[in-house]
Each structure stands twice: as C-alpha cells, then as structure tokens.
C-alpha positions in Angstrom: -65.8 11.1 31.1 -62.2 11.0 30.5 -60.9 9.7 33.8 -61.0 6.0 34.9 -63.7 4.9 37.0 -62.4 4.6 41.0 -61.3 0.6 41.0 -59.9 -1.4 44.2 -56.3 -2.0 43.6 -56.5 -5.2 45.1 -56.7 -9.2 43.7 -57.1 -10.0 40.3 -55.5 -7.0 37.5 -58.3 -6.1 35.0 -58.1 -3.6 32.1 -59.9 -1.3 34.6 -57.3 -1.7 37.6 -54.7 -1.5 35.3 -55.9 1.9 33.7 -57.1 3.1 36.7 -53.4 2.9 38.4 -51.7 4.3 35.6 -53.8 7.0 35.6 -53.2 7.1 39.3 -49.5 7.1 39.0 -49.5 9.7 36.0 -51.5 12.7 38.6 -48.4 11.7 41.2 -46.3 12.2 39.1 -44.5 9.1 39.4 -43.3 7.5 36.1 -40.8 8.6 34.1 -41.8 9.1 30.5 -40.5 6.2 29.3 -42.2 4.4 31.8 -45.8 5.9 31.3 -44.9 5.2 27.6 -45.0 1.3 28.1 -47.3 1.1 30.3 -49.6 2.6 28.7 -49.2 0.3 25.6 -49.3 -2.7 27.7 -51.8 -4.2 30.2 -51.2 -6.2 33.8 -52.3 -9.8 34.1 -52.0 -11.9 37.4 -52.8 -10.5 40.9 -51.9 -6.9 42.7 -50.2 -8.7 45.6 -48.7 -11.4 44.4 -47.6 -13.4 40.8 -48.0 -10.6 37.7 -47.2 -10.5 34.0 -47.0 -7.5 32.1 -48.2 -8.1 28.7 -46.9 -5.6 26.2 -46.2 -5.6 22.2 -43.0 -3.1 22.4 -40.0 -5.1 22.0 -37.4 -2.3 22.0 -33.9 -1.9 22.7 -34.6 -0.3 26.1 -37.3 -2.2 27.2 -35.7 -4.9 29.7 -34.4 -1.7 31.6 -37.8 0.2 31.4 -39.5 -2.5 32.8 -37.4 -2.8 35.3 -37.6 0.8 36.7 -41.7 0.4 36.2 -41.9 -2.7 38.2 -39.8 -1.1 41.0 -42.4 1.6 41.1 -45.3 -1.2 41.5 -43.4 -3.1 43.4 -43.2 -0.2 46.3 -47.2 -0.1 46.1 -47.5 -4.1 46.3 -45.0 -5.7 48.3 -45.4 -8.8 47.3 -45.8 -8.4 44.0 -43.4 -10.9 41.7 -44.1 -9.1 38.4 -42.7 -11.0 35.2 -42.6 -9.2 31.2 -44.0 -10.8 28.0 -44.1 -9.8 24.9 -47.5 -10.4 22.9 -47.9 -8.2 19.5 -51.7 -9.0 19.9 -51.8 -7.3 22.8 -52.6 -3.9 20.1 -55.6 -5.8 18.3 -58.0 -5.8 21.2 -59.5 -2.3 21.3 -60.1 -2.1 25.4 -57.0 -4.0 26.7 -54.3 -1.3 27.1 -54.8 2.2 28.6 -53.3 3.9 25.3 -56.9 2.1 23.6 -59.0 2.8 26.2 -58.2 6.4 26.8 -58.9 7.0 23.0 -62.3 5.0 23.2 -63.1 7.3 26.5 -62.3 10.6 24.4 -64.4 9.7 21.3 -67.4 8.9 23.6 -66.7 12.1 25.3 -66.5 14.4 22.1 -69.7 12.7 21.0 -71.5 13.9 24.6 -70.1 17.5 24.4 -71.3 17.8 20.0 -74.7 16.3 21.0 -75.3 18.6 24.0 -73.9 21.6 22.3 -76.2 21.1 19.3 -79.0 20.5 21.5 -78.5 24.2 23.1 -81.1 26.7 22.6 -78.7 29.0 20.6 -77.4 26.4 18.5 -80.9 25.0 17.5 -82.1 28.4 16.7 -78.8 29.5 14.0 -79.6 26.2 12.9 -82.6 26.4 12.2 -81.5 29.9 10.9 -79.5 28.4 8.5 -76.6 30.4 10.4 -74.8 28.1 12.6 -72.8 24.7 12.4 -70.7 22.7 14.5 -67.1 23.8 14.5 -64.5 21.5 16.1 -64.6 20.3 19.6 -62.4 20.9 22.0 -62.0 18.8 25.1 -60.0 19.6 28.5 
C-alpha cells in the first residue's frame, strides 16, 4: 500500500508518473539527497519525451544547481526531454500533486488497513471484549 502503482513512463506527466519515477529512481539509487529532496516537493508537467516544466515551491539558494543535476538524470532516461523550472508556492496546497503529499496520504490509508485488520483479529476481539486489550501504536515497514 505504500508503493506507487506500476505507471508507463511515457506521454503526458501525471502526479502518478511523476511519483511513480521518483520512487523508481530512489530504489536505484540514483539521486543525490538534494535531488530526491526537491523532487519530491515538486511535481512534472509537460510530456516524458519531449517539452517539461518542473513545478516546485522551493526557491532556495541551491536550487538552480539542484535542478540542474536532477534534470541531467531525467534527461539520460528521456532523450528528448527539454525540461524547464518554475516556481509556484501553490504547488504545496493541493494535497495529491507532489510525491512528499502523496506518500503521506498513501501511509495514513495504510496505518488505517493494518489498526482495522489488527483489531478485527481473533485475539484482539477477545482482550477486548475482555476488557484487557487496546490498540497500541502502529508500526509500518
């Protein structure tokens, strides 16, 4: 429940490609922490292949450079990729744009499965039933 759905890394970027590579890219090993950092608080608009915009609400002293070394590293995957930056502070409100937002939506659905199902257990409906048993915190690996 906490990893991307498999997505098609061709045409037009959607919140879902976009996660889905960065997830992709963070297995391999590929990004340097800087670069995981902003992409992950930014999303890719435009086309895999061809004319992109990385939307982003960082503005930072480093971020030009950071950029930079991320779309090298996209740009080794797509060719023909001609990847532009923008900066757009409401980029943050939208709560299923960037991978940072999603990843958080994807672990409170998660923890909510894994409480449910534990509660629903044979044990744990017998101590609390009991009076003996309550949920305890919820770890998730």
């Amino acid at each position: 429940m906490l990893r991307c759905a498999l997505q098609e890394l061709t045409g037009e970027w959607t919140p879902d490609k976009w996660d889905y590579w960065l997830q992709c890219a963070r297995e391999a090993g590929s990004l340097a922490p800087d670069e995981l950092a902003l992409a992950r608080q930014g999303m890719m608009t435009g086309h895999c292949n061809d004319k992109a915009v990385f939307v982003t609400a960082v503005d930072s002293k480093h971020l030009q450079a950071t950029f930079q070394q991320l779309a090298e590293k996209l740009q080794a995957q797509f060719p023909q990729a001609d990847i532009s930056l923008q900066i757009d502070g409401s980029i943050m409100q939208a709560d299923d744009k960037t991978p940072e937002r999603r990843q958080q939506k994807r672990h409170i659905q998660a923890r909510a499965v894994a409480e449910s199902r534990l509660l629903n257990t044979p044990v744990m409906q017998y101590l609390t039933e009991r009076g003996e048993g309550k949920m305890g915190k919820v770890q998730l690996y």
